[in-house]
TIMI-786459 format. One record per residue (C-alpha): x, y, z. Coordinates in steps of 0.25 Angstrom, whole numbers, plus 5000, padded with zeros to 4 digits. Example, Ala and Ser with C-alpha at 12.3 -4.5 7.8 and 13.67 -1.06 7.14 Angstrom:
// TIMI-786459
504949825031505549965029
//
This chain:
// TIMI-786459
514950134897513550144890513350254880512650364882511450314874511350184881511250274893510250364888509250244884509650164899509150314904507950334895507450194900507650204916506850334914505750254906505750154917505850244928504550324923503750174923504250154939503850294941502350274935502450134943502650214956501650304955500650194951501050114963500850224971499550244967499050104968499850094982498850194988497650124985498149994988498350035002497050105004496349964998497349895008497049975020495449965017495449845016495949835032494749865040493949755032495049645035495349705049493649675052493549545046494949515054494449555066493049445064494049345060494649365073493449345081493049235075494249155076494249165092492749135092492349015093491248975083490548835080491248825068492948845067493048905053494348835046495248965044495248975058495648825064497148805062497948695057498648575065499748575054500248645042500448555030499948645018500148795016499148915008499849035003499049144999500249244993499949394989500749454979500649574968500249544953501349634948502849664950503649784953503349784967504749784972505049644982503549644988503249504981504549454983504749464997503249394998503549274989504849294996504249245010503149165002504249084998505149055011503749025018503448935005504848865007504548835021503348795019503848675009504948635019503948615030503148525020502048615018501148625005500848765001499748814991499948944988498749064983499449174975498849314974499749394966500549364952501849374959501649274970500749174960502049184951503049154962502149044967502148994954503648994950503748924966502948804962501948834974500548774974499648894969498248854971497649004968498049124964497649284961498349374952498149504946497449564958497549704953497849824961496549804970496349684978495049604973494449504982493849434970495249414965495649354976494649264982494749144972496349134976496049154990494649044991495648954986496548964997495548975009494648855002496148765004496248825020495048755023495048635013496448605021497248625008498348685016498348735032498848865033498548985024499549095022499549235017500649295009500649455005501449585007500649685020500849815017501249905026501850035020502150075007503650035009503349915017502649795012502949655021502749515013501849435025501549295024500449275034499349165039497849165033497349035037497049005048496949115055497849145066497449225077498749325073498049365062496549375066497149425081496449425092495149495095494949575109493649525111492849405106491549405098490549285096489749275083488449225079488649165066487549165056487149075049488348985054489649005060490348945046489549005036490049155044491549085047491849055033491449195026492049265038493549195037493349195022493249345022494249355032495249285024495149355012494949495019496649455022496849395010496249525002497049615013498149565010498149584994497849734997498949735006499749674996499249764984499849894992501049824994501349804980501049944976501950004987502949914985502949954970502750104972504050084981504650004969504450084958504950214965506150144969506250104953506150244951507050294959508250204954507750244939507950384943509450364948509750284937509450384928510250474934511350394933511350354919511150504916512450524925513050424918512450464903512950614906514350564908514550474895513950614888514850694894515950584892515650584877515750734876516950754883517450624872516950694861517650844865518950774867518850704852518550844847519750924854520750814851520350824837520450954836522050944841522250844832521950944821
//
C-alpha cells in the first residue's frame, strides 16, 4: 500500500494533467466551431461546380476529357489519404489508416501497384513505416485549409491520372457529420462515376470558347480540387470534434481518479491516526 505521500504527489499530478485536458477542451471547442462554419461555406461552391461537372459529363463535346473515360482494367492504384498533423484525437486517424490498410492489402493481393499522396503527418508517417510508394505529400496544413498548401501534392497525382501512371484514383478522409460522429470513407475521385456527379434532371449544351479542351481541362481541374479541398475541411472539423470529445473524456476519468485517490489517501490518514492513538494508550498502560 502506497504511503500517504506517494498519494499525495499521484494526486497533485492527475490534478496538473487534468487542468491541461481541460485547457485542451475548451481549445477544441473553439476551433471546432470555426472549422465547421469553414466546412459548411465551402459547400455551396463545391455543390455549383458539382452540378457543371455533372452536365458536362452527360454532354457530349468534341473533345472526351481524360477524368471522364474509364478504364478497360485496373493494374495500378493512387491513394490520396487525409489525416491530421497532430494527435490526441481519440481513434479518428486509426480507424482511417485502419481501412486504408485492408483496402491496401487487397489491393497487393490482386496484384495491383499503389502510389500513395499523404496529406496529413499521421497518414505520411503510417505510409512510411508501411513501405508504400509515397510519390507526394503535405504536412503541417494548419487549423485552416490552404489551397496553395495543397495543390503541389495534389498536381502530382492528377498529372499521373492522365500520364496513365495508375488507373483509378481514390480518396481517403473522415466526413464529418456531427460533433460525435465522424466516418472514415474511402471513396473514388478519378474517374468520375456518375454516383458521385449524379445525375442531372435536365440536359445543357455548351458553347466552348476558345476550345472545348482549353475550358474541359480548367473546369475538371477545379472540380477535382473543389473535393479534394472539401474534404480537408471536412477533415479538419473532424479532428477538432473528435478531440473536444477526447479531452472531455480525459477529464472526466481525471476527476474520478482523483476522487478516488483522495478516498483512498483519507483512509491511510485516518489508518495512521488510529495506529498512532493505539501506540499512545498502550503506552500509557504500560506505565
Amino acid at each position: 500500500m502506497p504511503g500517504t505521500k506517494e498519494i499525495r504527489m499521484k494526486i497533485r499530478s492527475v490534478q496538473n494533467t487534468r487542468k491541461i485536458t481541460k485547457a485542451m477542451e475548451m481549445v477544441a471547442a473553439s476551433k471546432m466551431r470555426k472549422a465547421q462554419e469553414r466546412m459548411r461555406h465551402a459547400r455551396p461552391y463545391g455543390e455549383k461546380i458539382r452540378n457543371v461537372a455533372a452536365h458536362i459529363s452527360h454532354a457530349n463535346p468534341e473533345y472526351k476529357h481524360p477524368f471522364l473515360v474509364a478504364r478497360d482494367s485496373v493494374k495500378r492504384v493512387g491513394i490520396i489519404v487525409i489525416t491530421t498533423d497532430k494527435g490526441l484525437c481519440g481513434a479518428l486517424n486509426t480507424n482511417l489508416l485502419r481501412m486504408v490498410l485492408q483496402q491496401y492489402k487487397a489491393w497487393q493481393a490482386e496484384g495491383e501497384e499503389v502510389e500513395v499522396c499523404a496529406l496529413g503527418n499521421k497518414g505520411l508517417g503510417f505510409m512510411q513505416r508501411l513501405g508504400a510508394n509515397i510519390v507526394s505529400q503535405a504536412i503541417q496544413l494548419g487549423d485552416r485549409p490552404q489551397m496553395d498548401k495543397l495543390i503541389g501534392a495534389i498536381k502530382v497525382m492528377l498529372d499521373g491520372y492522365v500520364e496513365d501512371r495508375f488507373d483509378r484514383l481514390l480518396l481517403a478522409y473522415n466526413r464529418f457529420f456531427n460533433t460525435m460522429k465522424q466516418e472514415p470513407i474511402i471513396e473514388q475521385l478519378l474517374p468520375l462515376s456518375g454516383e458521385r456527379l449524379g445525375s442531372p434532371e435536365t440536359l445543357w449544351d455548351y458553347l466552348y470558347e476558345p476550345e472545348a479542351k482549353a475550358v474541359l481541362d480548367q473546369v475538371m481541374t477545379r472540380y477535382i480540387e473543389a473535393v479534394i479541398f472539401q474534404a480537408v475541411a471536412e477533415n479538419m472539423a473532424s479532428e477538432q470534434s473528435a478531440r473536444m470529445v477526447a479531452m472531455k473524456a480525459a477529464s472526466d476519468n481525471a476527476a474520478t481518479l482523483i476522487d478516488e485517490l483522495t478516498l483512498i489517501y483519507n483512509k491511510n490518514r485516518q489508518a495512521a491516526i488510529t495506529k498512532e492513538l493505539s501506540e499512545i494508550v498502550g503506552g500509557a498502560a504500560a506505565v
